[in-house]
C-alpha positions, -999 to 999 in steps of 0.1 A, spaced: -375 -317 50 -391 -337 76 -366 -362 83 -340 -338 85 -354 -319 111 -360 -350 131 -321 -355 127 -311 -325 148 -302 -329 180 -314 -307 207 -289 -286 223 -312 -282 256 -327 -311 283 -363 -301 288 -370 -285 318 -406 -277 336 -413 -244 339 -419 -234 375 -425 -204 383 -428 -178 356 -396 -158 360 -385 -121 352 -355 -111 338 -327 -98 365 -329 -68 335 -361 -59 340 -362 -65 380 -329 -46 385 -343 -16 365 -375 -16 390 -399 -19 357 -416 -53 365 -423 -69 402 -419 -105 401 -451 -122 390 -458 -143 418 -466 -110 441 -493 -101 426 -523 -94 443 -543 -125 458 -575 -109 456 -579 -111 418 -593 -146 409 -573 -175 400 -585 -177 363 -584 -141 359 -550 -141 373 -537 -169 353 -547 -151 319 -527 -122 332 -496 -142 344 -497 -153 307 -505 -124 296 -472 -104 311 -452 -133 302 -455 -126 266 -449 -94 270 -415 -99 294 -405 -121 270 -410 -99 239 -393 -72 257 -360 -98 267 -363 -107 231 -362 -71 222 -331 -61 244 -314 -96 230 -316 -82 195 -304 -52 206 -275 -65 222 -269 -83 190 -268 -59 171 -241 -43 194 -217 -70 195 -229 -80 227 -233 -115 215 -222 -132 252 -256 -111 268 -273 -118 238 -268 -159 244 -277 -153 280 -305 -141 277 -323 -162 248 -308 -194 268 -324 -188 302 -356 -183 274 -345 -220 263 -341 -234 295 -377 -227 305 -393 -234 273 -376 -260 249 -401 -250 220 -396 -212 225 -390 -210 183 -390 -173 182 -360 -171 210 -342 -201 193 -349 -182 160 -331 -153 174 -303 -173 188 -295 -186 156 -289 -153 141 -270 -145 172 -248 -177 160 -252 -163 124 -235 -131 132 -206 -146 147 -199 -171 117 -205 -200 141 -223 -219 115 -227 -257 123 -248 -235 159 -266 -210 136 -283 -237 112 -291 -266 138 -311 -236 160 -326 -224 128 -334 -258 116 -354 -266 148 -366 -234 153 -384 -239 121 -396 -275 128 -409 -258 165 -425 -227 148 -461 -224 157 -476 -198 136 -466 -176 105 -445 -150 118 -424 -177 138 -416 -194 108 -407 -162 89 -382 -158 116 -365 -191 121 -371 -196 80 -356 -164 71 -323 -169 95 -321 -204 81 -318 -194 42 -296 -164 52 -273 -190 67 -282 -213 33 -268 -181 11 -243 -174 33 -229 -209 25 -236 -211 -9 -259 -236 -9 -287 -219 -24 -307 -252 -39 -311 -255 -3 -322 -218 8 -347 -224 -23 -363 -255 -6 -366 -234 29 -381 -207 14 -407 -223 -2 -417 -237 31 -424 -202 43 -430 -186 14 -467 -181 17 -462 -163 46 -441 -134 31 -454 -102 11 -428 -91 -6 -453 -66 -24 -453 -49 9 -425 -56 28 -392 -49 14 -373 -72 38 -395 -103 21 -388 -93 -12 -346 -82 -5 -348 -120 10 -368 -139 -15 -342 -116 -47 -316 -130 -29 -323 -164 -32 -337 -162 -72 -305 -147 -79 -284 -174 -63 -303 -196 -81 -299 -178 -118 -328 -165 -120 -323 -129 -126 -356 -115 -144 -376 -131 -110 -348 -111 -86 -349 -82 -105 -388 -82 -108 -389 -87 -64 -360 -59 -63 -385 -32 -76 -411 -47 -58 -389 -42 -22 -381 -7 -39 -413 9 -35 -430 -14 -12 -454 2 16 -439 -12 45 -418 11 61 -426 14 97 -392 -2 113 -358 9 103 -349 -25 93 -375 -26 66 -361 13 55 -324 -9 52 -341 -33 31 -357 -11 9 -322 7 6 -304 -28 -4 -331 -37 -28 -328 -1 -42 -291 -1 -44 -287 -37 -67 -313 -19 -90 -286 5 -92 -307 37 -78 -281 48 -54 -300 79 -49 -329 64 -33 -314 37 -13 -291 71 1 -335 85 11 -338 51 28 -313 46 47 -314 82 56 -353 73 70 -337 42 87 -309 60 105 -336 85 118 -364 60 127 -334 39 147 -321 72 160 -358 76 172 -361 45 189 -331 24 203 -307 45 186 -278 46 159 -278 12 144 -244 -5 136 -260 -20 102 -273 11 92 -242 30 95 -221 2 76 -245 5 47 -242 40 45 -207 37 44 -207 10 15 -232 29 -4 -208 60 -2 -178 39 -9 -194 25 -42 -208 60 -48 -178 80 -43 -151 57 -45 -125 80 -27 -131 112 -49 -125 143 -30 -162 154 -35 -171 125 -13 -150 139 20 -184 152 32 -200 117 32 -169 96 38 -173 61 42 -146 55 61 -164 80 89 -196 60 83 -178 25 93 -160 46 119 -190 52 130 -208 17 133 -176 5 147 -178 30 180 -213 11 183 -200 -26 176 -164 -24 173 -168 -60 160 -192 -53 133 -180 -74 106 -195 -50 77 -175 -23 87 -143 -37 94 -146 -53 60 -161 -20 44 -126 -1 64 -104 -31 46 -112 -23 9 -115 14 20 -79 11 29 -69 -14 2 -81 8 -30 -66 41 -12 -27 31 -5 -24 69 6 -49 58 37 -16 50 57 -24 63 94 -42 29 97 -33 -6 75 -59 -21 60 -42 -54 74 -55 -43 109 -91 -43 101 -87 -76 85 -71 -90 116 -100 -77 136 -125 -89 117 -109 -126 116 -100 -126 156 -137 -120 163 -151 -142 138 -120 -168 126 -145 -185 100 -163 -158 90 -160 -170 46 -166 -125 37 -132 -122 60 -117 -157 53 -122 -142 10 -109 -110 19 -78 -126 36 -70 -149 9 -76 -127 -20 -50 -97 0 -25 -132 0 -27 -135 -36 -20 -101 -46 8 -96 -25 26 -135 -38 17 -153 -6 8 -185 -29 13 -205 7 -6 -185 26 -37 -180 -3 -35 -222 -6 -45 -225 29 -71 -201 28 -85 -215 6 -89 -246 16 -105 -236 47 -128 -216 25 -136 -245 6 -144 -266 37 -166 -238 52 -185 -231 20 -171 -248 -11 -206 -241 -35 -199 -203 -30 -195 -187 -61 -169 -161 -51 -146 -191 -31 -152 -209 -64 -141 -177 -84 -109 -172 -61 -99 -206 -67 -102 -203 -106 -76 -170 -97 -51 -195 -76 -54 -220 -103 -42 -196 -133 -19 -180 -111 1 -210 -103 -8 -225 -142 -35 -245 -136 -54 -229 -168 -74 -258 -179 -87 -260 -141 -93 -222 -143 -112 -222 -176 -136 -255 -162 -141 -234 -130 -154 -203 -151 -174 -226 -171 -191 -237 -146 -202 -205 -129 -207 -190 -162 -236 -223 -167 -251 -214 -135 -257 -175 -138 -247 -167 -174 -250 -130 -170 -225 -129 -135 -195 -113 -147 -181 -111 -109 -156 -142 -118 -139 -136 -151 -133 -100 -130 -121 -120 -102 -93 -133 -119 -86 -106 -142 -87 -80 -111 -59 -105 -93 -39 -106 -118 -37 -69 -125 -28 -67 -88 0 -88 -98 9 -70 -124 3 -92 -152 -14 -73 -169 -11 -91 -208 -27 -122 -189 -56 -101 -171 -63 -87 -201 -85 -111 -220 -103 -117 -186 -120 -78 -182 -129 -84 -220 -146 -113 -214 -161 -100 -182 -177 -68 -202 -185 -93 -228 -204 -114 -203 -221 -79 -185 -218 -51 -206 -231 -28 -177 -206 -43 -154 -187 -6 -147 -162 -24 -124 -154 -48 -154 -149 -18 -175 -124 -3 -150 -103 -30 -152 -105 -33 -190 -90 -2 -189 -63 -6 -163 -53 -38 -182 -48 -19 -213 -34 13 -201 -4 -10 -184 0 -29 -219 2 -1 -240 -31 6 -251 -40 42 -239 -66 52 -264 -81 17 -258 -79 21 -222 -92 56 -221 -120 44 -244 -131 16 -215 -126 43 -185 -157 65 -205 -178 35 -208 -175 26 -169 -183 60 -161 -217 60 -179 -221 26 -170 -214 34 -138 -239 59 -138 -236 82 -104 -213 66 -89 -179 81 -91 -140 66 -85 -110 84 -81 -90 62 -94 -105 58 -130 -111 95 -127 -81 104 -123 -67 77 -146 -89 94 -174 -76 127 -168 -39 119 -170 -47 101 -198 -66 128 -213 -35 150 -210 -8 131 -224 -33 127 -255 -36 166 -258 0 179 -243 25 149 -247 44 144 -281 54 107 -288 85 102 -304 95 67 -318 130 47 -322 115 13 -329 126 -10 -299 116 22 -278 93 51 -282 89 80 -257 62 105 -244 74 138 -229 65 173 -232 74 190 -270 92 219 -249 121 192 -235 118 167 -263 150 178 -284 169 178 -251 152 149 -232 158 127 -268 195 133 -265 199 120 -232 173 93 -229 168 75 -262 206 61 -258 208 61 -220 177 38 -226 189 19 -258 223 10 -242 204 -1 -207 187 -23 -232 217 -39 -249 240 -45 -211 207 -59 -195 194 -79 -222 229 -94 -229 235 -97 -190 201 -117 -188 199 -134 -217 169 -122 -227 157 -94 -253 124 -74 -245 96 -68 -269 90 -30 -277 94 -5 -244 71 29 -243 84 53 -218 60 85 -205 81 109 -190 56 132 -167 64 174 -162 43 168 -128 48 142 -101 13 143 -96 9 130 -132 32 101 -127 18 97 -97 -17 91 -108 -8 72 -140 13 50 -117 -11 42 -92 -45 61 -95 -37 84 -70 -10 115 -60 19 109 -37 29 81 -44 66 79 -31 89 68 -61 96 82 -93 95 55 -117 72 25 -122 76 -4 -145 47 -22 -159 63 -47 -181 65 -29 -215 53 2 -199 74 27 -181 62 59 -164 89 83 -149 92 115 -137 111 143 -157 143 161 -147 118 190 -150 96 181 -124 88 199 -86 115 181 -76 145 192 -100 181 186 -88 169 161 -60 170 133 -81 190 115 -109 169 106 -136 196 84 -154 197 56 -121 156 59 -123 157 54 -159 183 22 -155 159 11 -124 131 10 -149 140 -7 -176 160 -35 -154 123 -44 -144 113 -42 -181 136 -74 -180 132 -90 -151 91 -88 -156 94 -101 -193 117 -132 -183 93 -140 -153 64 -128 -173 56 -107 -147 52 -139 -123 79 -128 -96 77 -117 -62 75 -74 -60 105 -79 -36 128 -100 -61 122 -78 -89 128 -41 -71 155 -62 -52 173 -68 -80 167 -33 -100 181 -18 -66 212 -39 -70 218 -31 -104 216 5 -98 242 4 -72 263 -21 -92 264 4 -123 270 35 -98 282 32 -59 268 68 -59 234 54 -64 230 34 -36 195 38 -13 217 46 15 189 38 37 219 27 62 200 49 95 168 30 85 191 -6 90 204 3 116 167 9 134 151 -26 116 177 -46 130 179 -31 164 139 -33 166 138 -65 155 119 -44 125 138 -65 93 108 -76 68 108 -116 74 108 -123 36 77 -140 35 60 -109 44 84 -86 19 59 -84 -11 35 -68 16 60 -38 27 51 -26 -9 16 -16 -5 23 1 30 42 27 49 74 5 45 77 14 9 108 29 5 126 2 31 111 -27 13 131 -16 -17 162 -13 3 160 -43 24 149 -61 -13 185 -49 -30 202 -61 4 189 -96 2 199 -94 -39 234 -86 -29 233 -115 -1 220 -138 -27 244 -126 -55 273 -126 -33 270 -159 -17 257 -177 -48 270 -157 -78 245 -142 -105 233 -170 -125 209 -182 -103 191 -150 -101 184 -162 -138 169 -194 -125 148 -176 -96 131 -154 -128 123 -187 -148 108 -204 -121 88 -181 -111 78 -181 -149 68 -215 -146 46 -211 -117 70 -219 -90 59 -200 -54 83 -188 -32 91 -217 -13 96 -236 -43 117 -213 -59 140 -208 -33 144 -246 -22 150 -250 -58 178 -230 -70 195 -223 -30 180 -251 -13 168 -226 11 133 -221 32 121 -184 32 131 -186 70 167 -197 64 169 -168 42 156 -144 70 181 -157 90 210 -155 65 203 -120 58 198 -113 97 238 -118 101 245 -105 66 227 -73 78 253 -71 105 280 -71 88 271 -47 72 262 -23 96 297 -31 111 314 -3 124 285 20 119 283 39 154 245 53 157 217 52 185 190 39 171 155 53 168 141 27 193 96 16 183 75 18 213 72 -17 208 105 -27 212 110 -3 246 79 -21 260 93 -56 249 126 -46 269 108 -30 299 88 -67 302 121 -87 301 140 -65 326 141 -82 364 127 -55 388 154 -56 409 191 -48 400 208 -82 394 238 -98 415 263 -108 386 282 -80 368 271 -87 331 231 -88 346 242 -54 361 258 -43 332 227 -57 310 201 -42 331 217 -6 331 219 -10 290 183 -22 293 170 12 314 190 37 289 175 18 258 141 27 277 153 62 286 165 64 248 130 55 234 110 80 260 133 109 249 129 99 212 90 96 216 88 134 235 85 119 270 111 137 292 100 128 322 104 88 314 136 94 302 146 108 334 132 86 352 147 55 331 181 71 337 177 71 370 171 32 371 200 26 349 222 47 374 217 18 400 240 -3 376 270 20 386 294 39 365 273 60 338 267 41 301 283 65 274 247 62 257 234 78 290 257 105 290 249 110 250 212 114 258 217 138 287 237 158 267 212 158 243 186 167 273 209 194 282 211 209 251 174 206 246 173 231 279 197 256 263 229 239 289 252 241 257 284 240 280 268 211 300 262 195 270 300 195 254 307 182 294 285 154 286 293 145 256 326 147 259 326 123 291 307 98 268 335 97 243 362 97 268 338 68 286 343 47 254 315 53 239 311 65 202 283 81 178 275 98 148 255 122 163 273 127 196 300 136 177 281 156 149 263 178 181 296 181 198 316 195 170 286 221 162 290 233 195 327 236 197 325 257 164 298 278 176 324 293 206 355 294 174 372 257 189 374 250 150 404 227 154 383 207 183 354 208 156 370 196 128 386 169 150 347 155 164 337 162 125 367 137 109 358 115 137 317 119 128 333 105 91 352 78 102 324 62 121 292 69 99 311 79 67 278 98 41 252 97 68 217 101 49 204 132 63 227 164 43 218 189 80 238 165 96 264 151 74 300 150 88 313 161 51 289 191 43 303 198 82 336 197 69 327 213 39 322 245 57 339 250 78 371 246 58 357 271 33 353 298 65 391 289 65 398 292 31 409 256 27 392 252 -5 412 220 -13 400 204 18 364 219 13 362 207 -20 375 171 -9 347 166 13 324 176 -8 333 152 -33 333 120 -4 295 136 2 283 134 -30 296 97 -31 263 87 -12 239 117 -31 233 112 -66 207 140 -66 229 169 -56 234 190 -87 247 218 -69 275 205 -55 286 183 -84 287 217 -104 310 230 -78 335 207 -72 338 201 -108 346 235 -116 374 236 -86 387 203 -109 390 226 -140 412 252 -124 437 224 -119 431 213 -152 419 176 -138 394 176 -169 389 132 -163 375 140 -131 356 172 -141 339 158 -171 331 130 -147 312 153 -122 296 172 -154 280 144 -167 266 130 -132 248 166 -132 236 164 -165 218 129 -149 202 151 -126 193 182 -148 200 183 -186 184 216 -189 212 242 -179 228 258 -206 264 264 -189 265 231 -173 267 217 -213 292 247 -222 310 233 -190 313 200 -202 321 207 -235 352 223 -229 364 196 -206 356 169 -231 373 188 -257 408 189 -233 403 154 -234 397 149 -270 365 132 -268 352 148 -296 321 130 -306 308 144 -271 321 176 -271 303 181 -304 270 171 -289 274 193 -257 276 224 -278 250 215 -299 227 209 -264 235 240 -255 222 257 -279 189 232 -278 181 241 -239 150 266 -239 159 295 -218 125 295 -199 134 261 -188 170 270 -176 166 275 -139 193 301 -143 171 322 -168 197 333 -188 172 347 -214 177 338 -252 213 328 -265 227 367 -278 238 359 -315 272 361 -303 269 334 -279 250 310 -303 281 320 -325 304 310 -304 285 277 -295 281 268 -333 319 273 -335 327 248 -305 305 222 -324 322 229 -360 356 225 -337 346 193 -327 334 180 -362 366 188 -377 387 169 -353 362 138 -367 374 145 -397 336 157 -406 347 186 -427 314 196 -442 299 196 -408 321 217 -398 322 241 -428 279 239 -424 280 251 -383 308 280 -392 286 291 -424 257 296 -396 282 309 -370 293 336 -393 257 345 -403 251 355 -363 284 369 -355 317 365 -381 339 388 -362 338 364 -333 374 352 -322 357 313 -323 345 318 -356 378 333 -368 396 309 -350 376 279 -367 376 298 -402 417 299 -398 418 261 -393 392 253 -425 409 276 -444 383 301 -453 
C-alpha cells in the first residue's frame, strides 16, 4: 500500500503559505474581516493561536459550502474552492478528500482515486482518513475492484463504528458483499439499521439504504423522511435525499395507481430542480420511463442523454445505455458500449453480466455460460445475472430462450421477487398461463410490500381469462374468447386462422409449432396482457406461439377489421419462429404490414398525411434507429414506415431474400450483417434508398405539411436576412418565410404567421401556399367570402392542395354553389385520392352531397372509392352493398358483406344479407353457413337489438339452411333443418317452399 502511494503524482507544486487568506465568499458576504486586521494590541502568541484558530474554522466553513455546492451540481465552484485550499496547503487531506468525491460525482475516475489515494497517504488523524478512505473504496466499488476496496478499508477500519454510525456500517456491507460475503453484510446491515447515530441527514440516508437492502421498506421510508427534514432544517432539500425517496417509491410502488401520491417520478423531479445533473435521478427518471411506455410526454431516451452529456463515463449511465441498445437490436451500438464499459470497469459484476447477455444474444452461449459461472463462484447466492440475461431477452421477445434463465435465477435466490416476475412473463408469452400466474403470486409475497403494476395487472388479466374465458382447441390452434361469442367467433376465426396458416407457412417455407389465440371482450384486457399496462395503441400482439387480439366485440366495434389483425398476427407467428424470435421489431411488423396490404389494398395503414410530414421534416426513422420508434410515441409510424421499407426491399429485390434476412437473423447475424449479406447494403444506404422511394410515392400527393418546430427553426437559421439578388434566392427565400408562417399558424401563433407572411411578401408576387394559409386565417376570423377569394387566387396562382380545396368546396356548398363544390371536391380526389381523416375526406364529401341531390348512383360510387382506404367502416360497407343488391350485382354485394362481417360478425341481418346474395350466386356451402350464423348471433350482442329470433323467423332461417344443403346434395341435412323449421312455424312460405322441393 505504501509503495503505491509513493507512485502518485502530485497534481499541485507546493506553495508557502503567506498570509492566511479568507474566502472572497465569506469576505463578500461581510461575515469575516481579513485576518491580518486584527487588532495589534492583542499579543503576538495570543494572536497567532487565534489566527490559527479562525483558520480552521474558515476552512471548515469553505469546506462546508464546497460540499454543498457538490451536492448541487456546482462541481466547477466546488473545484474552486478546495483548489485555492490546495494551493496553500499541499497536505490539506480533508480538502483533497473532498475533491476527490467532487471527481467521484462527476465519473472522472483516473482524478477521483489519485486525490483519494494521496489524501489517504496525507491523512493526519482518524477522521481524515475515514474521509479520504471512505471516497477511495466508494471509487474501488464503483469500479468493481472490490479485492482492492477490501485492502483500503482495512486500513481505516479501526477507525469506523459501524455499531453506531450507519454510514460506517452501509460502507463496510458494501464492501463484504462485493466480496461474497453475505452473512458479514447482512449482519452490518442490521447493525446500520438501528444504529444510534443519527444527528446529520446523511447518516438518516444511510440508515435508510441499509434498511432498504434488508428489505424493510417501511423504515428506510421513517429515515429518509428524518433526513429530508433534518436537511430541510439546515442547508436545505438535499438532491440525494430526494433521489432515494424516489427509488424507494419506484421499487415500492412500481407504477401502481396507489402510488400517485408518492410518485417517484415527482421525487426525482424534484432532486433534479436542485441538481439538474444529479445522476441518481436522471437514472431513477430513465427506468421510470422505460417500465411505463405510457410515460410519453417525456422519452426516457432524454434522461439518458442527460445523464451521459454531464458525466460521458459514468459505468450506472454507460450500463443503462447499452443495456436500452440491446433491447431495442442495436447489436452495433451495445458492442461499443460495451467495450467502453469494459475498459472503464471490466471486474464489475453487472458489465460482466451484460456481456454474458451480448454473448447469448449474438450466440456466443459457451462464452455466456463461463461468464455466469464465474459470477455464480464469486457470490453464489447473486441471482442479478442469470436475470440479466433472461430480463434482455424477454425484451427481445425471446421468450423460449429467457425462460430457463428466470428459472435458474429463482433457483439461485428464491426470494429474488424480480426473478419471479420475469419467470412469469417468460411463461405467460410461451403458453404457460397457470405456470406464469403461479410465479406472479410468489413475487408478490416475495416481494413483500412492494407493489408493481405490471405483474399486478398481469395477475388480474390472467386471473380473468382463468375464470371467464372458454378455451376451445383445433390441434394446430386453440383459442380463448368469451363463451357468449364462441359459436360465432369459432366460425369465423378457426379457418380465417387455419388458412393464414397454410398460405403463410407454404409462402415461407416454414410450418409453426402449435398457435394459442386469446381474443379479449375489453381493450384494456389486451392491453394489459400485451404489455402490462392499458392503452396500449394496437390491437393485436404476437409473442411467437402466443397471440393476444382484441374482439370484434370490443369498445371499439365497427372501427376495426379483425380479419387483417388476425392475418397481421399470425404472419409474425412465422416470421418470429423462422428467426426464432432473433429479428429486428421493424423487419418483423414491416413485413406483417406488407402482407396485410398484399392480401387486401383496403388494408393498407394509409398513414400517407403522416409521410408526407416525415419526409418534409426530415422526420423518416433512419433505420438504425427503427426498432426504437416501437417503444415510443412513433408507434403507429414505425409500423408504417417498417411495411414501406418491406415493399422497397420486396420490390427492388423480389421476396426470397426476405427468407434469407429471417435466417440470418436466426443465426445471430446483426443488422449490418444481415443487410450487407443478402442486399449488400449498409443500414445508411438503405435510409437513403427508401428516402427517394418515399418520394415516389408521395408523388402527386398535393398536401401542406404539418411543419415540427424544429424544422421551422432549422429553416429560419438558414435563411439570409436580407432578400437575395438572384430570382430563385428570391423565389427560395419567399418559400422559406411561408414555411415559417405555415409552422406559427400550425403551432397557434398568429401573430408569427403574420409576421412571416409579411417577410415572404418582400419576394414579390404572393406563393399560392401563402394565399392557402390566409385563407385559412381568414376563415379562422369568420371572413368566409374572403376566404373562397383567397383560396381561389391560390388555385388560379398554380397552386394545389387537399385541403384548400376540401375548405373551398365546403364553403361554396354552404351558400348552394353545389356544382362549384362538387367541382373543388372531384379535384380534392384527384390530388389526395382516400385522405386518412373521414371529416375531411373528398369521397364522404361527395358522398353527400350527391345524396342531398338524389344521385344515389354517384353517392354510392364514392362511397365505395372511400372505403377502398377504410377497412373498419361497417356502416358504409352495409350500405353500398345493399344499393349493389337492388341492381342484382350479388359478386360485388357478397363482396362488401363479407368485408363487414371482418369487422363485426355479430349482426344478425348482415348474415341474412349475405346469405341471400351467396345463394344468387350459388355458392352454397356459404350460404348454408350464413343462415345457420344467423341464427347463432345472441341478440344482446347484436348492436341492432333485435330481441330473440320470433319462431317464424328462426323458421325461416332453418329453411334457408336446409335450401342450401339440398343444392349439396345433403338431403338428410336438409330433411333434419325442415323437421325443426316445421316444429317452430310449418305454415311458413320457406318451409312450404322447401317441403315442395323434398317432397314431403
Amino acid at each position: 500500500m505504501g509503495s503505491r502511494l509513493q507512485e502518485t503524482p502530485l497534481p499541485n507544486e507546493r506553495r508557502p503559505v503567506t498570509p492566511p487568506r479568507a474566502t472572497s465568499l465569506l469576505l463578500a458576504a461581510g461575515l469575516l474581516a481579513p485576518l491580518w486586521t486584527l487588532p495589534t494590541q492583542v499579543s503576538a502568541a495570543p494572536a497567532v493561536q487565534a489566527q490559527g484558530e479562525d483558520l480552521d474554522q474558515l476552512l471548515a466553513l469553505e469546506r462546508r459550502e464546497a460540499d454543498r455546492l457538490r451536492r448541487r451540481g456546482d462541481y466547477a465552484e466546488a473545484r474552486k474552492l478546495l483548489g485555492e485550499h490546495l494551493r496553500d496547503d499541499e497536505g490539506d487531506a480533508t480538502s483533497r478528500a473532498l475533491l476527490a468525491r467532487v471527481a467521484l460525482d462527476q465519473a472522472d475516475w483516473t482524478r477521483a482515486e489519485r486525490y483519494a489515494e494521496r489524501a489517504f497517504a496525507d491523512a493526519q488523524d482518524g477522521a481524515q482518513r475515514v474521509a479520504a478512505g471512505s471516497v477511495w473504496v466508494e471509487l474501488l466499488l464503483a469500479l468493481g475492484r472490490a479485492e482492492e476496496a477490501e485492502g483500503v478499508l482495512r486500513d481505516f477500519e479501526h477507525d469506523l463504528d459501524p455499531e453506531r454510525d450507519p454510514e460506517a456500517a452501509w460502507l463496510m456491507a458494501a464492501v463484504r458483499r462485493a466480496r461474497g460475503a453475505e452473512e458479514a453484510a447482512e449482519l452490518l446491515l442490521r447493525r446500520g439499521a438501528s444504529g444510534e447515530q443519527a444527528d446529520r441527514w446523511q447518516q438518516q440516508l444511510a440508515r435508510a439504504r441499509c434498511r432498504r437492502a434488508l428489505g424493510d421498506l417501511e423504515g428506510a421510508d421513517r429515515a429518509l423522511i428524518a433526513a429530508d427534514r433534518q436537511a430541510r432544517e439546515g442547508e436545505g432539500e438535499e438532491p440525494a435525499v430526494l433521489a432515494e425517496l424516489g427509488s424507494l417509491y419506484f421499487e415500492a410502488d412500481r407504477e401502481v395507481e396507489e402510488g400517485a401520491s408518492r410518485s417517484a417520478s415527482k421525487a426525482y423531479d424534484a432532486a433534479l430542480a436542485i441538481d439538474a445533473t444529479n445522476e441518481a435521478a436522471l437514472l431513477g427518471q430513465f427506468e421510470v420511463h422505460r417500465t411505463n411506455w405510457m410515460r410519453q410526454k417525456r422519452s426516457a431516451g432524454e434522461f439518458l442523454e442527460r445523464a451521459l452529456e454531464a458525466r460521458p463515463d459514468s459505468i450506472d449511465a454507460r450500463l443503462a445505455e447499452v443495456s436500452s441498445r440491446l433491447v431495442v437490436g442495436r447489436l452495433d451500438a451495445a458492442r461499443v458500449g460495451l467495450r467502453r464499459l469494459e475498459g472503464l470497469a471490466p471486474a464489475r459484476r453487472d458489465v460482466r453480466a451484460l456481456r454474458a447477455a451480448l454473448d447469448w444474444i449474438e450466440h456466443d452461449r459457451e462464452g455466456c455460460e463461463a461468464l455466469l459461472a464465474e459470477l455464480a463462484a464469486e457470490r453464489p447466492r447473486d441471482s442479478a445475472p442469470e436475470r440479466t440475461v433472461g430480463q434482455h431477452l424477454v425484451e427481445l421477445y425471446r421468450f423460449a430462450e429467457a425462460l430457463p434463465f428466470a428459472e435458474r435465477a429463482v433457483e439461485r435466490d428464491p426470494s429474488d421477487y424480480m426473478a419471479w416476475t420475469l419467470l412469469g412473463r417468460a411463461r405467460a408469452n410461451t403458453g404457460d398461463e397457470p405456470g406464469a400466474l403461479e410465479a406472479l403470486v410468489r413475487s408478490e409475497v416475495e416481494g413483500g410490500l412492494r407493489q408493481d403494476a405490471w405483474r399486478r395487472n398481469m395477475r388480474l388479466v390472467l386471473e380473468r381469462l382463468a375464470r371467464d374465458y372458454v378455451e376451445k382447441d383445433f390441434g394446430e390452434l386453440s383459442f380463448a374468447w368469451m363463451p357468449d361469442a364462441a359459436a360465432v367467433l369459432e366460425t369465423y376465426l378457426e379457418p380465417f386462422y387455419r388458412e393464414a396458416r397454410e398460405e403463410l407457412a407454404e409462402r415461407y417455407g416454414y410450418t409453426p409449432e402449435p398457435t394459442h389465440i386469446e381474443v379479449f371482450r375489453a381493450h384494456e384486457d389486451f392491453s394489459v396482457r400485451s404489455t402490462g399496462f392499458q392503452g396500449f395503441p394496437a390491437l393485436g400482439v404476437c409473442f411467437g406461439p402466443v397471440v393476444t387480439a382484441v374482439s370484434p366485440l370490443s369498445e371499439l366495434r365497427r372501427s376495426f377489421s379483425w380479419a387483417r389483425t388476425s392475418f397481421h398476427e399470425f404472419t409474425h407467428v412465422i416470421h418470429l419462429g423462422l428467426s426464432h424470435n432473433r429479428c429486428p421489431r421493424w423487419i418483423t411488423e414491416g413485413l406483417a404490414t406488407w402482407e396485410e396490404k398484399t392480401r387486401n389494398p383496403a388494408w393498407d395503414r394509409n398513414m400517407r398525411r403522416d409521410l408526407i410530414d416525415a419526409r418534409a421534416n426530415g422526420a423518416l426513422i433512419p433505420v438504425r434507429d427503427l426498432n426504437a420508434a416501437f417503444r415510443g410515441p412513433r408507434i403507429l409510424f414505425g409500423y408504417y414506415e417498417g411495411g414501406l421499407l418491406c415493399q422497397l426491399l420486396i420490390e427492388r429485390y423480389g421476396f426470397a431474400p426476405v427468407i434469407r434476412v429471417l435466417e440470418a437473423f436466426d443465426r445471430g447475424l446483426d443488422l449490418d450483417q444481415a443487410l450487407r449479406e443478402v442486399y449488400g447494403l449498409t443500414p445508411e444506404e438503405l435510409d437513403r434508398e427508401f428516402a427517394a422511394f418515399v418520394d415516389r410515392e408521395l408523388e402527386g400527393l398535393r398536401l401542406e405539411p404539418r411543419w415540427t418546430a424544429a424544422h421551422a427553426s432549422r429553416v429560419r437559421l438558414t435563411l439570409p436576412r436580407e432578400l437575395p439578388a438572384d430570382a430563385a434566392g428570391r423565389v427560395a427565400w419567399g418559400e422559406d418565410w411561408t414555411t415559417i408562417a405555415w409552422a406559427a399558424w400550425q403551432a397557434g401563433a398568429p401573430v408569427d404567421a403574420q409576421e412571416a407572411l409579411r417577410r415572404a411578401a418582400e419576394a414579390g408576387a404572393e406563393r399560392p401556399r401563402a394565399s392557402f394559409l390566409r385563407a385559412e386565417m381568414a376563415l379562422d376570423a369568420g371572413d368566409t367570402e374572403r376566404a373562397i377569394e383567397l383560396y381561389e387566387a391560390g388555385l388560379a396562382a398554380g397552386g394545389e392542395d387537399y385541403r384548400a380545396r376540401v375548405a373551398l368546396g365546403t364553403l361554396l356548398a354552404g351558400r348552394d354553389d353545389m356544382a362549384g363544390a362538387e367541382a373543388q371536391f372531384r379535384a380534392a380526389e384527384a390530388c389526395f385520392p382516400g385522405f386518412d381523416e373521414s371529416a375531411l375526406s373528398a369521397e364522404l364529401k361527395l358522398v353527400h352531397l350527391y345524396i342531398a341531390e338524389e344521385r344515389e348512383d354517384e353517392a354510392m360510387q364514392a362511397a365505395e372509392r372511400y372505403l377502398a382506404y377504410d377497412a373498419g367502416d361497417f356502416d358504409w360497407r352495409r350500405r353500398v352493398a345493399r344499393w349493389h343488391e337492388d341492381h342484382e350485382r350479388w359478386e360485388e354485394a357478397a363482396r362488401l358483406h363479407a368485408e363487414a362481417n371482418e369487422i363485426d360478425p355479430f349482426s344478425r341481418r348482415l348474415h341474412v344479407d349475405w346469405a341471400r346474395a351467396l345463394e344468387h350466386l350459388g355458392r352454397w356451402e356459404e350460404a348454408a353457413r350464413e343462415y345457420r350464423v344467423a341464427r347463432l348471433v345472441p341478440a344482446d350482442l347484436d348492436s341492432a337489438k333485435p330481441g330473440p329470433l320470433k319462431p317464424e323467423q328462426a323458421a325461416a332461417l332453418l329453411a334457408g339452411e336446409g335450401r342450401a344443403l339440398l343444392e349439396l346434395g345433403r338431403l338428410d341435412d336438409a330433411r333434419a333443418r325442415l323437421a325443426e323449421a316445421q316444429e317452430l312455424d310449418a305454415e311458413g312460405d320457406e318451409v312450404q317452399a322447401l317441403a315442395a322441393r323434398l317432397g314431403e
